[in-house]
LOLOSE-85598 format. One record per residue (C-alpha): x, y, z; residue in three letters. Coordinates in steps of 0.2 Angstrom, whole numbers, plus 5000, padded with zeros to 4 digits. Example, Ala and Ser with C-alpha at 12.3 -4.5 7.8 and 13.67 -1.06 7.14 Angstrom:
506249785039ALA506849955036SER
***
This chain:
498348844817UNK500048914820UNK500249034835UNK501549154838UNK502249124859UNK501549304863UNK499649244858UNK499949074866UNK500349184881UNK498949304882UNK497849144878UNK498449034890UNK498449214905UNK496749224900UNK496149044903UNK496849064921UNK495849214925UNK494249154919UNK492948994924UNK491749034908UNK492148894893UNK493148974881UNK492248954868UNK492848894849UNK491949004840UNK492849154829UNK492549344831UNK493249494824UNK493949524843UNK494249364848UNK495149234834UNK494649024836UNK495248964850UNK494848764849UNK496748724857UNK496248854874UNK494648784874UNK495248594873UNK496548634886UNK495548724899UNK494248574896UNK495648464905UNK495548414923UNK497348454928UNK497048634921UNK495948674933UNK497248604947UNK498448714939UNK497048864938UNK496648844957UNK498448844962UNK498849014955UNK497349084961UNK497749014980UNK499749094976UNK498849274973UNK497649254988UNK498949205001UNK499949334995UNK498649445000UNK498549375015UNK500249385017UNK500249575011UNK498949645022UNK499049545040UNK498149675048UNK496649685037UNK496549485040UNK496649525060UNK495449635058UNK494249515046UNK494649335051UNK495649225039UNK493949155030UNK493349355027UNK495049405019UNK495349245010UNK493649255002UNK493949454998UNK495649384991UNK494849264980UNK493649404972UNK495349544971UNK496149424962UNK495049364949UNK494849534945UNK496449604947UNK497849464944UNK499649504946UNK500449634932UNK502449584940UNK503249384944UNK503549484962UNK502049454974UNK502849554986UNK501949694981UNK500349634975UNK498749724979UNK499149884976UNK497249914973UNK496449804987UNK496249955000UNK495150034983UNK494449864979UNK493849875000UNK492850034998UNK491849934985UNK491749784993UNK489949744997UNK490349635011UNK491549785018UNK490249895019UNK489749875037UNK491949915039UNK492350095034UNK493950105043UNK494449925032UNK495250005016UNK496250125029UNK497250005038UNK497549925021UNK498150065014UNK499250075029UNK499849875029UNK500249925009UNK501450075014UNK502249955026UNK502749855012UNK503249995001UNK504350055015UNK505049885018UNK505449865001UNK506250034997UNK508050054993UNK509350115006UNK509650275005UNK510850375016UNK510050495028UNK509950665034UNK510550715050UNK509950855063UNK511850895065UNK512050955047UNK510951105049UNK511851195063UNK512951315052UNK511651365041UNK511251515042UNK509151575046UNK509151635027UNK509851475020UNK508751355034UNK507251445026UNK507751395006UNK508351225011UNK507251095002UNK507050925013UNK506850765001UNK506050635010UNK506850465011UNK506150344996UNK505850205014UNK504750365022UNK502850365020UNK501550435028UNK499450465027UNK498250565035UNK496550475038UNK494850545043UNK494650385053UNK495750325069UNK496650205055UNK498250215065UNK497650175083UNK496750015072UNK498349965063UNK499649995077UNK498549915091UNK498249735079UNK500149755073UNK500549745091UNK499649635096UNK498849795110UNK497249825118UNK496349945110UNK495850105119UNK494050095126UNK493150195122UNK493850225104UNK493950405101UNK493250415080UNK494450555074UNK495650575060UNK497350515063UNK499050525054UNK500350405053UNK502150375049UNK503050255043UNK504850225040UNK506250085039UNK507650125051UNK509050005056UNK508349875044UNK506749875053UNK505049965048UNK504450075063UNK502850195063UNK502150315074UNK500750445074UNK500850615065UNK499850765067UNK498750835052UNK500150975051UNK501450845050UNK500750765034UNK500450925026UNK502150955030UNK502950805022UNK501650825007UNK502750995004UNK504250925004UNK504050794995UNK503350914981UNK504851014984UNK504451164993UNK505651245005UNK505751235022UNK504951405025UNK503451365013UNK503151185019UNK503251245038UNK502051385035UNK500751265025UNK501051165039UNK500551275053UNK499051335040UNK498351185041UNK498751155063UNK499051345069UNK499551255086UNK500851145080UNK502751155089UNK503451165073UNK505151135082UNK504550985089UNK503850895073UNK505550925064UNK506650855078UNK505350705080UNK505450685059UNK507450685059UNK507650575075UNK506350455062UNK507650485048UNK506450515037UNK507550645026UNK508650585013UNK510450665013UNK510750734995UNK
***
């Protein structure tokens, strides 16, 4: 049979993503496929199949270190294993790969016993994505000081495209920062929800803790309310929030992106 490059492709993506025999047997859905089956019945396919499944699990691993500090290298590399057979890589990049391992987690029979587990891998996945971001130049405190209050109030603050943040009804942050540091956790362990930030400054991704109203904050900006209507969904949500001192703590982050 004659095969056109895009079916030898899907074919051949196919064989690699599955152990079961690929049958030759012809179906409305699924067109003879004696060549796949004689190729994935050779012994140096399944070298070649176990080497990109290893590629995909270490770049978990590599993706989300905190999860595997958290787990053990066995733990995540046999999570790994199971992601990727499900969910192989969509781009050549692995840089960004498991962009749906912190849902995958919450599924995870053997994560069960872990609730806090797709938290801190949602957190290790915005450390990449602000790692990875492009530069962007930033907004600085200085440049509000001869607005007037009527124009501060209709100013709209974009966050930065390296700035990212999440509220989490677990102490997710405490978790992550404590194993990315290499810290002793805090004993005991207070079990509240915790927000955090993340942003790359200098070429370096940093983080620190943000209140519930901070995150409501950013949420607003980044769906392009004003600065008056973000800071008064803000305090909504945290009536004793110092307003001043979260939007000096979130410029001195450089988390705004100069327009």
């Amino acid at each position: 049979m004659t095969l056109t490059l895009a079916e030898f492709q899907d074919g051949l993506a196919e064989a690699l993503w599955t152990d079961e025999p690929m049958g030759p047997g012809p179906s409305a859905a699924n067109p003879p496929t004696d060549w796949l089956a004689r190729l994935a019945a050779q012994p140096g396919f399944a070298v070649y199949r176990n080497t990109v499944l290893k590629g995909c699990v270490d770049a978990l691993r590599a993706n989300f270190p905190t999860v595997e500090q958290l787990v053990g290298a066995e733990w995540m590399s046999g999570a790994a294993h199971v992601f990727a057979q499900q969910c192989p890589p969509t781009q050549p990049q692995l840089v960004r790969y498991g962009e749906g391992f912190a849902d995958f987690l919450e599924r995870f029979e053997a994560a069960r016993d872990l609730p806090y587990l797709a938290e801190v891998a949602r957190l290790d996945q915005l450390w990449l994505l602000a790692f990875a971001a492009p530069e962007q130049p930033r907004l600085e405190l200085h440049t509000l000081s001869s607005m007037t209050p009527a124009q501060l109030t209709e100013l709209r603050l974009r966050p930065s495209a390296a700035a990212h943040w999440r509220w989490s009804v677990v102490p997710a942050f405490t978790l992550w920062r404590c194993n990315r540091e290499d810290a002793v956790l805090p004993d005991p362990l207070l079990w509240q929800g915790e927000g955090t930030l993340l942003c790359r400054r200098d070429n370096r991704v940093v983080w620190q803790p943000l209140s519930s109203g901070g995150c409501v904050f950013l949420d607003a900006c980044a769906d392009g309310h004003t600065l008056g209507s973000a800071s008064d969904l803000a305090l909504e949500a945290q009536p004793a929030l110092d307003f001043n001192a979260l939007l000096a703590g979130l410029f001195a982050a450089q988390v705004f992106a100069a327009d």
